[in-house]
C-alpha positions in Angstrom: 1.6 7.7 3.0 -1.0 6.6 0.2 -2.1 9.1 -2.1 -5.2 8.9 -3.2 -6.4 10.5 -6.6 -9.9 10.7 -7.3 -11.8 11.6 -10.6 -14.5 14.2 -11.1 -18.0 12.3 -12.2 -18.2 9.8 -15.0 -19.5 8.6 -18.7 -22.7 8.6 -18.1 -23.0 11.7 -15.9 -25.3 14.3 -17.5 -23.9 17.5 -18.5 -20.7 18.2 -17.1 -19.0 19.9 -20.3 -18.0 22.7 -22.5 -20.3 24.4 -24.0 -19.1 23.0 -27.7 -18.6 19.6 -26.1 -15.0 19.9 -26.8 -13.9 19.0 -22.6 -16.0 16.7 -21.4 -15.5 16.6 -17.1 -14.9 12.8 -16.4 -12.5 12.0 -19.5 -10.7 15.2 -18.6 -10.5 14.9 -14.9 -9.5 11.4 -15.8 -6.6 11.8 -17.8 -5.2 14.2 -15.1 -5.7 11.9 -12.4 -4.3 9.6 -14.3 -0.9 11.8 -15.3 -1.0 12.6 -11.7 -0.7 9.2 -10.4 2.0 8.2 -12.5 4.2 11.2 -11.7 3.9 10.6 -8.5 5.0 7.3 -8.4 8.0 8.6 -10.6 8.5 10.3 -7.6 8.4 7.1 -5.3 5.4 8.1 -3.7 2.4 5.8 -2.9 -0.4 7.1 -5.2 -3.8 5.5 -6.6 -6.6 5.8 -8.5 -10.0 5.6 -6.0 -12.0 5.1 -9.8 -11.0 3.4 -12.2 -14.3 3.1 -14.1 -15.0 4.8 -16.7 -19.0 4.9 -15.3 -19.8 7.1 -12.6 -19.5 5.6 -9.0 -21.1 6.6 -6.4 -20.0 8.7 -3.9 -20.9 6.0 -0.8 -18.6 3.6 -3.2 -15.7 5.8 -3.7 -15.7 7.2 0.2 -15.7 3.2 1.2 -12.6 2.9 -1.0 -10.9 5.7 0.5 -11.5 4.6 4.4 -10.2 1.5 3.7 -6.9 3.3 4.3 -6.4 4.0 7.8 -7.1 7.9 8.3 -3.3 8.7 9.3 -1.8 6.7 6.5 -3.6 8.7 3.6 -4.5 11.8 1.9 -7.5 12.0 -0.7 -7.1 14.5 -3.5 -10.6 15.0 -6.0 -9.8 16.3 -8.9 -12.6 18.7 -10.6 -13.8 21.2 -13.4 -15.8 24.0 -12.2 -18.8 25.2 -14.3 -20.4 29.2 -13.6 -23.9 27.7 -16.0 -25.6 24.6 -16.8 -23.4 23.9 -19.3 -25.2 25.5 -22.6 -23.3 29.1 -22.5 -20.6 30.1 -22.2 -19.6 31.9 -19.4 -17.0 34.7 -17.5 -16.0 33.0 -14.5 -12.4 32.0 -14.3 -10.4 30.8 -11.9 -8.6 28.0 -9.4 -10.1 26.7 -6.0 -9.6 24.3 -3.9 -12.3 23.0 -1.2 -12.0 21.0 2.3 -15.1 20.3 4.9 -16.2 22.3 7.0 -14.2 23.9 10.2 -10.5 23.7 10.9 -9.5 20.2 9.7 -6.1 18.6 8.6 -7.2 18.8 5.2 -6.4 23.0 5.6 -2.8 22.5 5.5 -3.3 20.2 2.5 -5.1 22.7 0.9 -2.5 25.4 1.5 0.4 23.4 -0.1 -1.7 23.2 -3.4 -2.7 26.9 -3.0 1.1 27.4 -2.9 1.7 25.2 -6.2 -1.4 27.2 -8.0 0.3 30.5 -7.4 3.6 29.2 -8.7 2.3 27.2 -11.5 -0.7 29.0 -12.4 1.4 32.2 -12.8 -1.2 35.4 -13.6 -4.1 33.1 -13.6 -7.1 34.0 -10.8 -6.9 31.9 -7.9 -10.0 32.0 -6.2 -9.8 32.1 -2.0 -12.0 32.3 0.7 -9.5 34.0 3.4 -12.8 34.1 5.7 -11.2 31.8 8.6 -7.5 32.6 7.8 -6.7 30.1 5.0 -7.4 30.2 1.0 -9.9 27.3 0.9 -13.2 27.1 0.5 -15.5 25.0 2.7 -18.3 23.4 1.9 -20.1 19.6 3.3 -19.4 18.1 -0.2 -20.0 14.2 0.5 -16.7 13.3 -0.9 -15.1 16.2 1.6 -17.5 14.8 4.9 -17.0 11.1 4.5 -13.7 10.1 4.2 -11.8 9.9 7.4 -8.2 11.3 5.6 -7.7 14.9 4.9 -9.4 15.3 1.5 -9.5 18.3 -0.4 -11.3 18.9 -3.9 -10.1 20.9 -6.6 -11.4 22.9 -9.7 -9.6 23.0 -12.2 -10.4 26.3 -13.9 -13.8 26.6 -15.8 -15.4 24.2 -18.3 -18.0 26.8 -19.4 -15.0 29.4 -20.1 -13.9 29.3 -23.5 -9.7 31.3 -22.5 -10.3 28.5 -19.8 -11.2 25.3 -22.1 -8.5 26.1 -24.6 -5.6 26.3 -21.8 -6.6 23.1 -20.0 -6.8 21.0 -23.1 -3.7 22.2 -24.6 -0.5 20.3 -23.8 0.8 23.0 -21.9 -2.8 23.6 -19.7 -2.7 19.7 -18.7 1.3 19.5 -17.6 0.6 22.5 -15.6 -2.6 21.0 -14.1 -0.7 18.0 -13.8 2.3 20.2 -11.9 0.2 21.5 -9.7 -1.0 18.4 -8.2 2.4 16.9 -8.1 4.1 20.2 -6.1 1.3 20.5 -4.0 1.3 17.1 -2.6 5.1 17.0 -2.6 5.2 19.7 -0.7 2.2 18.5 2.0 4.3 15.3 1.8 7.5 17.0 3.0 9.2 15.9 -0.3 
């Protein structure tokens, strides 16, 4: 099984940061994906980056990159910071999600093995579920979620316009624990 990591937005996306500029989306999401990758292959498991650009690529470009993998032979994993604003307050909303297309897909039970790692490594933090059609993640048609022929899910990774938020993940602590909840998540999806 590849495992493929991908990398919320890039350099030269607009916005996408704390309000004090302090986490800035696409070097944060990078370094995780990054941290990810190698612990997985620690592991023995098959990972890679889908971006390794520091520039923003295209969504069309990064789905191609994924479906070169046949569709039973990989799993896509996004990895995201959520925002409640445009990025110029700060805000309340706090939180964990995960999100897969929409419908019953065989991203869901991807998405429930990193549900189960948030709750264990994200101990008395909010994880935010939509138990609407029996399972914790959200749906949406997000372009990254719709086009890839693997089970994909995207994450967000607590709240980049929450200030409690922005401190954890930028601490050493906040990004092993991001990082862990990648690793157990796919682990366990992976049987591992």
């Amino acid at each position: 099984m590849k495992v493929l990591i991908d990398n919320g937005h890039g350099s030269n996306t607009p916005g996408k940061c704390s309000p004090d500029g302090r986490l800035k989306e696409y070097a944060y999401t990078r370094e995780i994906a990054g941290r990810v990758v190698f612990e997985l292959r620690k592991l023995g498991i098959d990972a890679e980056l889908v971006v390794k650009e520091e520039v923003d690529v295209p969504l069309a470009e990064r789905c191609r990159r994924v479906n070169e993998y046949k569709a039973s032979e990989a799993i896509l994993i996004s990895i995201h910071c959520n925002a409640a604003g445009n990025g110029s307050n700060w805000m309340q909303a706090r939180g964990w999600e995960a999100w897969t297309s929409v419908g019953q897909t065989k991203a869901d039970k991807l998405a429930d093995c990193l549900y189960e790692a948030a709750e264990e490594c994200l101990f008395g933090m909010k994880i935010r579920k939509d138990m609407a059609d029996g399972d914790p993640d959200k749906e949406s048609s997000f372009y990254i979620l719709k086009h890839t022929k693997c089970p994909a899910v995207l994450t967000e990774n607590l709240f980049q316009d929450n200030k409690e938020d922005v401190d954890f993940l930028l601490s050493e602590e906040g990004k092993r624990t991001i990082v862990s909840l990648h690793v157990k998540g796919i682990c366990k999806y992976l049987g591992i």
